[in-house]
C-alpha angles and dihedrals in degrees: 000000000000123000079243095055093051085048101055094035092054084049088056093050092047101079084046096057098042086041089058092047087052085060099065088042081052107039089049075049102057094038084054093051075045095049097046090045089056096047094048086048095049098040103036104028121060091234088105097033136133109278104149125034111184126177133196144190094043112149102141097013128066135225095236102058077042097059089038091062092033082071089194119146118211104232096050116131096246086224090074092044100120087202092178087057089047092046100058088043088060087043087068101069107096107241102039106097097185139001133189124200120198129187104222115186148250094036113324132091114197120203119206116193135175119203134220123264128204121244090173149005128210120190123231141174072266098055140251102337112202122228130211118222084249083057095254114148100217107158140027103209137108104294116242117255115287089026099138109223108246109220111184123137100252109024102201138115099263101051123120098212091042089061096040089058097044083054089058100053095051098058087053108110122246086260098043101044102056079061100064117096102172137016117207128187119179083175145347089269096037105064131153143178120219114197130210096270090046101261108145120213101210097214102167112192123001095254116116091013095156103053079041092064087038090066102034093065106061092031083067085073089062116093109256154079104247129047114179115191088164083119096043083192086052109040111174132185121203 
């Protein structure tokens, strides 16, 4: 082939070459007009609205005090459902722990909430005030059957004596804890548990609460009114 002929060959391919690498630059081109299109419809038009709000794991509270704090209009394009917001209004009602808000399309947001469930009660001029297994007094109502009565010298969340007893409790074995009746801490270091026919279970501090718990259980089988595992090397039943 001539010099000529190349010449002219490689000026005919030319427009083809620079036309295909129009076609990606158009194509990114047409999916971001799609993609705005999209977002304006589903931001500003009802087409991708809230239509259904469903809630689930209520027991104590209702869904009406849920979907008042909630503060979500039907109607509302889900785009603009700020579910994080949402979530920490519901949060505020006292006896919800945790709570979790999804956007579900094309027209549903769904609300998921565990409530809060009490370890222990203590008894005030108020009334039975109900306590979270984190310590947090969250009711003041009758406790449910099998509920221990909590006696330290300052109930609250921050105290040291209240924690320490919760700790306690919860490293109490199934058997063991529908047992307890009552859970006293003079101190962080001077804690008991008083069953329902009036045994005490001398624990002393939360360390080695677990081994603790090991050995409590079985000692119970032995005849007596005071079991103290606050030695847990030295276990002794009075």
């Amino acid at each position: 082939m001539s010099v000529a002929s190349a010449q002219r060959s490689s000026r005919r391919r030319t427009p083809r070459t620079r036309g295909s690498r129009r076609k990606p630059v158009l194509w990114t081109l047409a999916v971001l007009i799609l993609v705005v299109a999209l977002v304006c419809v589903a931001w500003f038009t009802p087409v991708l609205s809230v239509r259904k709000i469903t809630v689930s794991g209520l027991g104590q509270v209702t869904e009406e005090q849920v979907l008042e704090s909630l503060d979500i209009t039907k109607g509302t394009p889900l785009l603009r459902v700020d579910t994080d917001a949402a979530a920490k209004r519901v949060a505020q009602l006292p006896k919800v722990a945790e709570v979790r808000v999804e956007r579900h399309y094309p027209s549903s947001v769904r609300v998921f909430v565990t409530e809060r469930k009490p370890a222990v009660f203590f008894d005030s001029p108020q009334g039975t005030h109900l306590v979270d297994a984190l310590g947090v007094d969250y009711a003041i109502e009758p406790p449910p059957p099998g509920v221990p009565r909590l006696k330290v010298d300052k109930p609250a969340f921050d105290d040291p004596s209240t924690q320490a007893a919760l700790a306690v409790l919860a490293a109490t074995p199934g058997p063991l804890r529908v047992q307890v009746g009552e859970v006293v801490a003079t101190s962080i270091s001077a804690i008991s548990l008083t069953l329902l026919d009036g045994r005490v279970i001398v624990w002393g501090s939360k360390e080695n609460s677990e081994r603790k718990a090991a050995i409590a259980l079985p000692l119970l089988g032995q005849p007596g009114r005071t079991y103290d595992v606050s030695s847990p090397d030295l276990p002794t039943v009075r």
